[in-house]
The first five atom37 places (N, CA, C, CB, O) and aatype in JSON, in Angstrom:
{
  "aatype": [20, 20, 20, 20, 20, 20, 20, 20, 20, 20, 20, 20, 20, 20, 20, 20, 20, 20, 20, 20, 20, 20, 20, 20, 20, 20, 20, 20, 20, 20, 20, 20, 20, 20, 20, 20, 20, 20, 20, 20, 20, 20, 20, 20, 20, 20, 20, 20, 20, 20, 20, 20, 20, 20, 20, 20, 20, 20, 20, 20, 20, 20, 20, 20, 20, 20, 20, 20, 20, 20, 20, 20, 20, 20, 20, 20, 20, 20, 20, 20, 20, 20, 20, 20, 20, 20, 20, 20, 20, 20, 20, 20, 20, 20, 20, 20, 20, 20, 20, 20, 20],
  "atom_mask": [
    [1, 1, 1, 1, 1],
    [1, 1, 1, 1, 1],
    [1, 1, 1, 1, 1],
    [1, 1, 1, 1, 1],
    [1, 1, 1, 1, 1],
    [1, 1, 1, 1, 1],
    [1, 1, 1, 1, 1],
    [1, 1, 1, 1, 1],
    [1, 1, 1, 1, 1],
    [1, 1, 1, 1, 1],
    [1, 1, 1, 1, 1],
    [1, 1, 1, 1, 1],
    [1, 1, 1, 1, 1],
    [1, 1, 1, 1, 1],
    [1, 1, 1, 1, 1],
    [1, 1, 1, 1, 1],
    [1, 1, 1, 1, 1],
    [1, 1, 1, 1, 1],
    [1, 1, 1, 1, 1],
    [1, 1, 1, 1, 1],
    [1, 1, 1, 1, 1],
    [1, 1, 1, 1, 1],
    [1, 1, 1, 1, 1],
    [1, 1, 1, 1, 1],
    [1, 1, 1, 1, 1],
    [1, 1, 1, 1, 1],
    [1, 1, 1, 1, 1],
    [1, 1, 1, 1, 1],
    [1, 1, 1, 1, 1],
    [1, 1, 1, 1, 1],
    [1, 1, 1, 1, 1],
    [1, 1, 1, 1, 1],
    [1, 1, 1, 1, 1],
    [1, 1, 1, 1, 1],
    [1, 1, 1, 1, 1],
    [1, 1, 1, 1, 1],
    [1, 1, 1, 1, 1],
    [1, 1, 1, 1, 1],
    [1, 1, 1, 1, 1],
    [1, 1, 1, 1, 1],
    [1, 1, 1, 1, 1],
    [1, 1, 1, 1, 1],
    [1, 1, 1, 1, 1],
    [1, 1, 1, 1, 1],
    [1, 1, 1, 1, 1],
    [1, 1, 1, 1, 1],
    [1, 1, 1, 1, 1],
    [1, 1, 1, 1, 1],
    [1, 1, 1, 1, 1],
    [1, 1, 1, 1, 1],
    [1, 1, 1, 1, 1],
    [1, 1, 1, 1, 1],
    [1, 1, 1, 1, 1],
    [1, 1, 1, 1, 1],
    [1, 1, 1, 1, 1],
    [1, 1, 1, 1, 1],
    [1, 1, 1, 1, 1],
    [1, 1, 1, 1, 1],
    [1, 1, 1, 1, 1],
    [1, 1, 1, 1, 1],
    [1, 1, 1, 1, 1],
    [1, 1, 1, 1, 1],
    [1, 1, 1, 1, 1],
    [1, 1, 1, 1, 1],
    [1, 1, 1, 1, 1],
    [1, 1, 1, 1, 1],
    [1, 1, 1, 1, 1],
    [1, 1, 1, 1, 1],
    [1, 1, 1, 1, 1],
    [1, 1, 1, 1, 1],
    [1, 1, 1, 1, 1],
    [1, 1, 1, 1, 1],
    [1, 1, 1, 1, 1],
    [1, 1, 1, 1, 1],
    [1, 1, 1, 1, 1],
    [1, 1, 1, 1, 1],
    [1, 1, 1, 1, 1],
    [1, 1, 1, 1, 1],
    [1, 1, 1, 1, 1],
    [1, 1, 1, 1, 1],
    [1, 1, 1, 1, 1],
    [1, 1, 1, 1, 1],
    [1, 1, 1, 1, 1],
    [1, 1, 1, 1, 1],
    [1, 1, 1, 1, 1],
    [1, 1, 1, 1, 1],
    [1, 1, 1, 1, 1],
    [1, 1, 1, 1, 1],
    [1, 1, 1, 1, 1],
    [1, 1, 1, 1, 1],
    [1, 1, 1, 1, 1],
    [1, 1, 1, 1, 1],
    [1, 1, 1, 1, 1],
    [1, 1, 1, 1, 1],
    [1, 1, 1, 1, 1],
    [1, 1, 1, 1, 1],
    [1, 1, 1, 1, 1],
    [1, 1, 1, 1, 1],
    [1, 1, 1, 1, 1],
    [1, 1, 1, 1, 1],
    [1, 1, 1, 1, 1]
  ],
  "atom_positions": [
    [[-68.13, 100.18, 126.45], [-67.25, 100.75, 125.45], [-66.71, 99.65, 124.56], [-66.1, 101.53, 126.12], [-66.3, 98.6, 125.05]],
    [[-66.72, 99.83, 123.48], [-66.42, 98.69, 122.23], [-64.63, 99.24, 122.09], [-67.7, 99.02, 120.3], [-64.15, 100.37, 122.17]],
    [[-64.0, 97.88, 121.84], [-62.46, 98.06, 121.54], [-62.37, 98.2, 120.21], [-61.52, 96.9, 121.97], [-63.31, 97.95, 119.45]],
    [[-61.28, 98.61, 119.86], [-60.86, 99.23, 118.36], [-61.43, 98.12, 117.4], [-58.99, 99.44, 118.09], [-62.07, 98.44, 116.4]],
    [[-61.18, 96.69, 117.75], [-61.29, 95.8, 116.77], [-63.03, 95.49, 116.43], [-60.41, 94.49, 117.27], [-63.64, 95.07, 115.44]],
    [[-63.56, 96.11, 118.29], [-65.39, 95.51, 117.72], [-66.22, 96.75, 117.18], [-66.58, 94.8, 119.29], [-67.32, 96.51, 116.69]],
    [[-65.74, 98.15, 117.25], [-65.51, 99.01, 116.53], [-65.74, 99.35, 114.81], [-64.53, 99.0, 116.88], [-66.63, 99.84, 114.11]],
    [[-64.41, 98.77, 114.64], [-64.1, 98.14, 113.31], [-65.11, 97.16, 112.62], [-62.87, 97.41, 113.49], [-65.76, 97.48, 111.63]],
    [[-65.2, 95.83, 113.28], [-66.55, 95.03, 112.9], [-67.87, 95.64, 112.87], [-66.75, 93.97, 113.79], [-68.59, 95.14, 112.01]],
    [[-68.39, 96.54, 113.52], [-69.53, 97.24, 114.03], [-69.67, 98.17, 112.58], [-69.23, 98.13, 115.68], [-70.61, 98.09, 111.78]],
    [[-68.61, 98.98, 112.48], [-68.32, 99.39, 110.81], [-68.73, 98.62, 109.74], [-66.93, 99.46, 110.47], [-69.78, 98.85, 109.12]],
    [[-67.95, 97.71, 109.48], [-68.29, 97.18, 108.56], [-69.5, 96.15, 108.37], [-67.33, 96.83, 108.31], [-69.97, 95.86, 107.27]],
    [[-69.95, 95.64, 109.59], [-71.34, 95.26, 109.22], [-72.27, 95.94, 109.36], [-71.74, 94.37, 109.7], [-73.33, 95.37, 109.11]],
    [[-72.37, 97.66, 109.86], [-73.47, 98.42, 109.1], [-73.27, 98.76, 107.66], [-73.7, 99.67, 109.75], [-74.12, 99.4, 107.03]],
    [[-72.09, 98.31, 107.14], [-72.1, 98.64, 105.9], [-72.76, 97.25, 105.02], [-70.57, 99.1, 105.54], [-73.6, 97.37, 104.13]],
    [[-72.32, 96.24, 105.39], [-72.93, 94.94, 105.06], [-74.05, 95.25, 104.68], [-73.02, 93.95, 106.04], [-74.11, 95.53, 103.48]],
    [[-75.68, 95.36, 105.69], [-76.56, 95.25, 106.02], [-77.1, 96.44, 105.01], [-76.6, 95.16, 107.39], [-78.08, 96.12, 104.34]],
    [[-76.57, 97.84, 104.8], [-77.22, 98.46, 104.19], [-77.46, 98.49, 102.62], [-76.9, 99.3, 104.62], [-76.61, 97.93, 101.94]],
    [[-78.46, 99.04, 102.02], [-78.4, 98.83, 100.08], [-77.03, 100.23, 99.94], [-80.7, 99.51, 98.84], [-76.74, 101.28, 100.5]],
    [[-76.47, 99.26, 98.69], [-75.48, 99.89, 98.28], [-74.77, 99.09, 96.86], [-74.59, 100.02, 99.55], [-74.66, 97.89, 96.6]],
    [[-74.33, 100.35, 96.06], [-74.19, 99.67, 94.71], [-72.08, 100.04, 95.3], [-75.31, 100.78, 92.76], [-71.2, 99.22, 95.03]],
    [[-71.94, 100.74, 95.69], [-70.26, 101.12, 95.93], [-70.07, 100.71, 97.28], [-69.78, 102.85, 95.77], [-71.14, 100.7, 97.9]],
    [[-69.14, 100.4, 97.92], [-68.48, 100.47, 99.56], [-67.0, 100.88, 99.34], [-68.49, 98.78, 100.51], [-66.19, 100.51, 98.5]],
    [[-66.89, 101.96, 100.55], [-65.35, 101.92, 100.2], [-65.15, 102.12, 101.36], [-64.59, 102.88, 99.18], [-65.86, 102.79, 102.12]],
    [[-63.83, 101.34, 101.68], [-63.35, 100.75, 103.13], [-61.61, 100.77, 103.02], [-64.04, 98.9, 103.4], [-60.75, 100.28, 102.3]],
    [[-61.69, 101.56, 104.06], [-60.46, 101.97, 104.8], [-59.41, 101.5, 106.23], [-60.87, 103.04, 105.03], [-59.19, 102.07, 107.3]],
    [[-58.96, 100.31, 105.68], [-58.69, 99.42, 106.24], [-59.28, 98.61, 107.26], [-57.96, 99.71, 106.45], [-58.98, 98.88, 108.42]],
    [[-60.03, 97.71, 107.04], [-61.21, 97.0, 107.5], [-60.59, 96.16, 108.38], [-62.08, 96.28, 106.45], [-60.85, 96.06, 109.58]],
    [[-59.74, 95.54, 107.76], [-58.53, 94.78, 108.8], [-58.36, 95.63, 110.08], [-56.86, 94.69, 108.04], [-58.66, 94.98, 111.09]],
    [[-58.04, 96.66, 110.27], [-57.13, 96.91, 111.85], [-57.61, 96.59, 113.11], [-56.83, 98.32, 112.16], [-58.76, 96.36, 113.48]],
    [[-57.21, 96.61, 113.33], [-57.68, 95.99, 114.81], [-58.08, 94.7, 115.08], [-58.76, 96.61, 115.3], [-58.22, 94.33, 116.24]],
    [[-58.28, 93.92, 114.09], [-59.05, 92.78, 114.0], [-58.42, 91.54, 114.43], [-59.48, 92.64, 112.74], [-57.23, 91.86, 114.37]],
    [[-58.45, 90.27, 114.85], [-57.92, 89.5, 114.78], [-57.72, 88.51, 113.42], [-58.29, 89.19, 115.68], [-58.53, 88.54, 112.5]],
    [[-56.92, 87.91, 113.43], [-56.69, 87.25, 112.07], [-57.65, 86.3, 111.87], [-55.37, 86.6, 111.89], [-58.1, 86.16, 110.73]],
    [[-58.05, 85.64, 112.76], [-59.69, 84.73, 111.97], [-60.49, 85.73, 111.8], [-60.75, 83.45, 113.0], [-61.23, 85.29, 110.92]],
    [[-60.91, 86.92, 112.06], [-61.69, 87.54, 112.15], [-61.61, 88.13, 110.82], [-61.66, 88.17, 113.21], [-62.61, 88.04, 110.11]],
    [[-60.44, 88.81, 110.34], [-59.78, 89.12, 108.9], [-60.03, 88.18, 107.68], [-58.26, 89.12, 109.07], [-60.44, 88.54, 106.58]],
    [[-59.75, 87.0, 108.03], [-60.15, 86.04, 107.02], [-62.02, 86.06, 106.97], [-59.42, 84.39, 107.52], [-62.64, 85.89, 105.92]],
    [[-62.54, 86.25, 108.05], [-64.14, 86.26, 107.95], [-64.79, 87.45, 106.78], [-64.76, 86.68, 109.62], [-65.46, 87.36, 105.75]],
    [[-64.09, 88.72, 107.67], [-64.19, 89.44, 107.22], [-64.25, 89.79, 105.27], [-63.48, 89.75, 108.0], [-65.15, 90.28, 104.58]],
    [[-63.12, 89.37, 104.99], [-62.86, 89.55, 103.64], [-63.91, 88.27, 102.94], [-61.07, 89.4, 103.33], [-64.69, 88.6, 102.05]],
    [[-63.88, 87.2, 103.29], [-65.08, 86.56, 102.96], [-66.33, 87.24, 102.63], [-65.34, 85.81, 103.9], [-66.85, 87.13, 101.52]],
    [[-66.82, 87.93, 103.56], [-68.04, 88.47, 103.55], [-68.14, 89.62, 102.66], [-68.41, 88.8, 104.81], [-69.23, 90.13, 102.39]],
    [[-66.9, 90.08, 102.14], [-66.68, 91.04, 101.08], [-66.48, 90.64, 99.82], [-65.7, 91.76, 101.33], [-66.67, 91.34, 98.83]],
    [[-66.03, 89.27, 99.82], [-66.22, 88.72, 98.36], [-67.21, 88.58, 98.21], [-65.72, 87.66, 97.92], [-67.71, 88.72, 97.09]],
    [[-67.82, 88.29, 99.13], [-69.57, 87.29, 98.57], [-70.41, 89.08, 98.2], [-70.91, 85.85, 100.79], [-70.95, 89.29, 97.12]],
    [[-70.37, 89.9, 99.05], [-70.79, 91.03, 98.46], [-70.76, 92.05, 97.31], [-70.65, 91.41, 99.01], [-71.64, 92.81, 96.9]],
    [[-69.1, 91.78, 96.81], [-68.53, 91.9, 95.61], [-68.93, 90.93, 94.52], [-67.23, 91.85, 95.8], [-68.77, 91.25, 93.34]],
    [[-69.53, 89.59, 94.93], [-69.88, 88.37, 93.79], [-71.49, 88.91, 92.93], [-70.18, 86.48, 94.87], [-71.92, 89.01, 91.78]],
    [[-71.96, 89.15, 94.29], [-73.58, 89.81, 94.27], [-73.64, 91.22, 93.48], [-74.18, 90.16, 96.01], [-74.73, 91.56, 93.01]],
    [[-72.6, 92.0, 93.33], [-72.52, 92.78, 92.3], [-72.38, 94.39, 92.82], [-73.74, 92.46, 91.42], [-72.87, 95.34, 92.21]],
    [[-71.8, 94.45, 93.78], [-71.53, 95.5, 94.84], [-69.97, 95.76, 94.17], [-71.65, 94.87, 96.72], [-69.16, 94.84, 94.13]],
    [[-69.62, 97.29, 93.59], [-68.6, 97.73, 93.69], [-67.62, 97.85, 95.26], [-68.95, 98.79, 93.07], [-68.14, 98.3, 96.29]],
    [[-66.04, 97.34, 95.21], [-65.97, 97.68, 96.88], [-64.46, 98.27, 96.16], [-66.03, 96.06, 98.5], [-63.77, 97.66, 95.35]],
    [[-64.25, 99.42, 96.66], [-62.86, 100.01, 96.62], [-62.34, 100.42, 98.01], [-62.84, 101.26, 95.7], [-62.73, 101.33, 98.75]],
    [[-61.26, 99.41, 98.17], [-60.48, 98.98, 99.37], [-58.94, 99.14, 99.46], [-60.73, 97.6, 99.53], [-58.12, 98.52, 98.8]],
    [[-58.66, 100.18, 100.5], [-57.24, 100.78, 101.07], [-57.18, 100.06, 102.24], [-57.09, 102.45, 101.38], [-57.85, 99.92, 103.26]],
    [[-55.9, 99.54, 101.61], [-55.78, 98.39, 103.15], [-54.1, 98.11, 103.37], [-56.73, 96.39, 102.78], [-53.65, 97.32, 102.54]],
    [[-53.38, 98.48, 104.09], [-52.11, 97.96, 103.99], [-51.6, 96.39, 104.24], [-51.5, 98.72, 104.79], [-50.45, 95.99, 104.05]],
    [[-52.53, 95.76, 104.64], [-51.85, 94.09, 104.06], [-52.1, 93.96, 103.15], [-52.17, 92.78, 104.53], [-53.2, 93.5, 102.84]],
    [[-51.29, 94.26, 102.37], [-51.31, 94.04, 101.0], [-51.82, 92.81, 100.27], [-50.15, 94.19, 100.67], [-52.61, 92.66, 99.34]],
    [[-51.01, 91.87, 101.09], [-51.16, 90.73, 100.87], [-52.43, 89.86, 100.73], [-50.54, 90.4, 101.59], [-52.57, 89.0, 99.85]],
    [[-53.41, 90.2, 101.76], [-54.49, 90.05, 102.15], [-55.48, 90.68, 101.25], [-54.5, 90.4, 103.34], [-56.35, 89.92, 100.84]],
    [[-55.54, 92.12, 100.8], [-56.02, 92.89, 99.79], [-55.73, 92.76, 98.51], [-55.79, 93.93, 100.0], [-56.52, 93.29, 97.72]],
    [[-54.68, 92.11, 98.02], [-54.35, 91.59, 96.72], [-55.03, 90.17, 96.27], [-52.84, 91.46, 96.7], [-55.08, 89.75, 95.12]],
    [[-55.59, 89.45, 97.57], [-55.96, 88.38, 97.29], [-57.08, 88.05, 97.31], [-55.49, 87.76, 97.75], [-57.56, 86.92, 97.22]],
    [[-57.76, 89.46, 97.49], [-59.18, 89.74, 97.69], [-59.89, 89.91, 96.67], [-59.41, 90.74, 98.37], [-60.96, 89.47, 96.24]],
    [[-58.28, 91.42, 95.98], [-59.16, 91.73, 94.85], [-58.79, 91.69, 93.69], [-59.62, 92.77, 94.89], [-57.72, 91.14, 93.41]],
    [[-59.66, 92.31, 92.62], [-59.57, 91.85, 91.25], [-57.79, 92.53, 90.57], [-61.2, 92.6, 90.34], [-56.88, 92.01, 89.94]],
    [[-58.05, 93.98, 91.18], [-57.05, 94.69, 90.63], [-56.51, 95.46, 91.92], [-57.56, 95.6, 89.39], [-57.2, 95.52, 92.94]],
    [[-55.09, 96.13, 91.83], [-54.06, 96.69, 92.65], [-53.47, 97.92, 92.53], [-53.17, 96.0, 92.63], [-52.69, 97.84, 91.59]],
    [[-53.44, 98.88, 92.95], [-52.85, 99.94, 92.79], [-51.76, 100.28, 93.8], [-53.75, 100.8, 92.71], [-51.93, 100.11, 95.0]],
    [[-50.89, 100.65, 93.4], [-49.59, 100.56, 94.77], [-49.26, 102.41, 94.64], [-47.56, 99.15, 94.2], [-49.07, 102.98, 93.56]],
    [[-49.26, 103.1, 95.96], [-48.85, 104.13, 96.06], [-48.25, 104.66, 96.56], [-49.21, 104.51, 96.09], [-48.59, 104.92, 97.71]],
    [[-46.92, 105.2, 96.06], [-45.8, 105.87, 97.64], [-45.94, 107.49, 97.53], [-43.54, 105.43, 97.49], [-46.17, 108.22, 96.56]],
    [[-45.76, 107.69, 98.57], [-45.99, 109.2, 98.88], [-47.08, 109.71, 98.26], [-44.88, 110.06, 98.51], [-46.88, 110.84, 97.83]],
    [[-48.01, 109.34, 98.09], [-49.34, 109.79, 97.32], [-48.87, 109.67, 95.88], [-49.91, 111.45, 97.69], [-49.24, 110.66, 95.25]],
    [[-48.32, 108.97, 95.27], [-47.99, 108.98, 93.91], [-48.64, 107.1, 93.19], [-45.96, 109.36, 93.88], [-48.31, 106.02, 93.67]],
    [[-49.21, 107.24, 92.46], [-49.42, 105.59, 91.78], [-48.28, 105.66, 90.92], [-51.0, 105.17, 90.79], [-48.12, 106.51, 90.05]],
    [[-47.43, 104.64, 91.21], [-46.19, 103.54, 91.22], [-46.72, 102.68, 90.45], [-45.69, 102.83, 92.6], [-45.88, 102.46, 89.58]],
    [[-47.96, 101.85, 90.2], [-47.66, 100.53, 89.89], [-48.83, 100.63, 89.95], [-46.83, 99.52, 90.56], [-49.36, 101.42, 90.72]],
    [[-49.82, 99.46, 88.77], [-51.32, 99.1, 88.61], [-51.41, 97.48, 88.12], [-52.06, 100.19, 87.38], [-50.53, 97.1, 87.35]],
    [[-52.35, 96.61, 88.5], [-52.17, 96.05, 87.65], [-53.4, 94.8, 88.27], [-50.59, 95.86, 87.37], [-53.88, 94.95, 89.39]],
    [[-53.76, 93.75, 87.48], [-54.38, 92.74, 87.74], [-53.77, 91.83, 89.15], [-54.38, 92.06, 86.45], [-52.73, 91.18, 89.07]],
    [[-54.67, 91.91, 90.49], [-53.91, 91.09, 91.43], [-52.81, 90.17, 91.76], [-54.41, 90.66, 91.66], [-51.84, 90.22, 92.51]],
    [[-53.44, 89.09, 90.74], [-52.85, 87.86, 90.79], [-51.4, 88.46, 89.49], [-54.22, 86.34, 90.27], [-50.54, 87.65, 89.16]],
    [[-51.41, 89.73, 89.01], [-49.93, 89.88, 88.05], [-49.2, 90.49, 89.33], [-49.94, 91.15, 86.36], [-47.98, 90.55, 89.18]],
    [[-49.82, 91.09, 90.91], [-49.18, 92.2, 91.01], [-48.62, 91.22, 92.21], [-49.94, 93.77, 91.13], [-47.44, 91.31, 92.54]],
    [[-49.36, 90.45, 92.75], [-48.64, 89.26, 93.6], [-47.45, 88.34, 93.21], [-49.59, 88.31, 93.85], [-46.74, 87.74, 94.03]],
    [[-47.29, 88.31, 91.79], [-46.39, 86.67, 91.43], [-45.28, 88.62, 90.81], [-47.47, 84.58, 89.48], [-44.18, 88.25, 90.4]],
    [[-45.33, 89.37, 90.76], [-44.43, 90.25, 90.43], [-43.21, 90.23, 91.37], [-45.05, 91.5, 90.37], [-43.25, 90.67, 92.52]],
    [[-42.26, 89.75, 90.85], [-40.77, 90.32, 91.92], [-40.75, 91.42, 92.4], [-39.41, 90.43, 91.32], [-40.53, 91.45, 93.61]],
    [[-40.87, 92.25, 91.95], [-40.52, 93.95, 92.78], [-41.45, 94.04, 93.62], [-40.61, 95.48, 91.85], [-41.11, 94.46, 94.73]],
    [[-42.93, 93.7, 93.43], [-43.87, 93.5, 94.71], [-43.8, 93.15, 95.56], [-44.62, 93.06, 94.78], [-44.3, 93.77, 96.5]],
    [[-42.96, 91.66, 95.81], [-42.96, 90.88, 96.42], [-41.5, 91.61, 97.26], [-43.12, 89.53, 95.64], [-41.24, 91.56, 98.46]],
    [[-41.03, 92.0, 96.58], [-39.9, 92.23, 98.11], [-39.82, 93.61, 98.39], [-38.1, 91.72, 97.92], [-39.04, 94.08, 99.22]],
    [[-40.77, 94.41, 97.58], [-40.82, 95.7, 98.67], [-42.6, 96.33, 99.42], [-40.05, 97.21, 97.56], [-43.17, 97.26, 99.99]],
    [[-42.77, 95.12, 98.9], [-44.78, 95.09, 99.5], [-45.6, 94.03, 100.4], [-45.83, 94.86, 98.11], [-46.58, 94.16, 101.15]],
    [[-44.62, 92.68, 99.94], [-45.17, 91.6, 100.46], [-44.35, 90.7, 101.51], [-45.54, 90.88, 99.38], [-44.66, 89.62, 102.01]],
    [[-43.1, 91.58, 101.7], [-42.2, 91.0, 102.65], [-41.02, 89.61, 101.86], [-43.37, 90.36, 103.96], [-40.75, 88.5, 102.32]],
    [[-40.63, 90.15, 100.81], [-40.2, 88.65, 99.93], [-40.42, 88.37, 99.42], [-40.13, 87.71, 99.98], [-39.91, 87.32, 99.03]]
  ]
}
């Protein structure tokens, strides 16, 4: 029996491996350990570089903002807030009700 986290990996590298012009991934992180997270998202840039659309719901924000190009923030099913990563990271209001500060 595979644990939540090899699970999770097992997911996302059949998605790796297969042809695909879109991926969309639903929190890829959980379960994972944190080197494993940093691997992980690696292997999603380089797939995103190669020219693979990836639209990614992920609640570390932090981690997912730094991944990707652009950000969408949503409370209660409502979009709040859009914007280019690196605007939505150095943003004050982000930062202390998304990013912990």
């Amino acid at each position: 029996t595979l644990s939540g986290g090899e699970q999770q990996m097992l997911a996302v590298g059949r998605a790796l491996v297969s042809a695909r012009k879109m991926m969309l991934l639903d929190e890829p992180s959980m379960g994972l350990a944190p080197l494993l997270m940093g691997t992980v998202f690696e292997a999603l840039r380089e797939i995103n570089k190669e020219g693979t659309t990836i639209l990614l719901v992920e609640q570390n924000a932090r981690m997912a903002l730094k991944f990707a190009s652009r950000g969408y923030v949503l409370e209660t099913g409502s979009l709040v807030l859009q914007g280019k990563s690196e605007d939505l990271l150095a943003n004050p209001d982000v930062k202390k009700a998304y990013l912990g500060g």
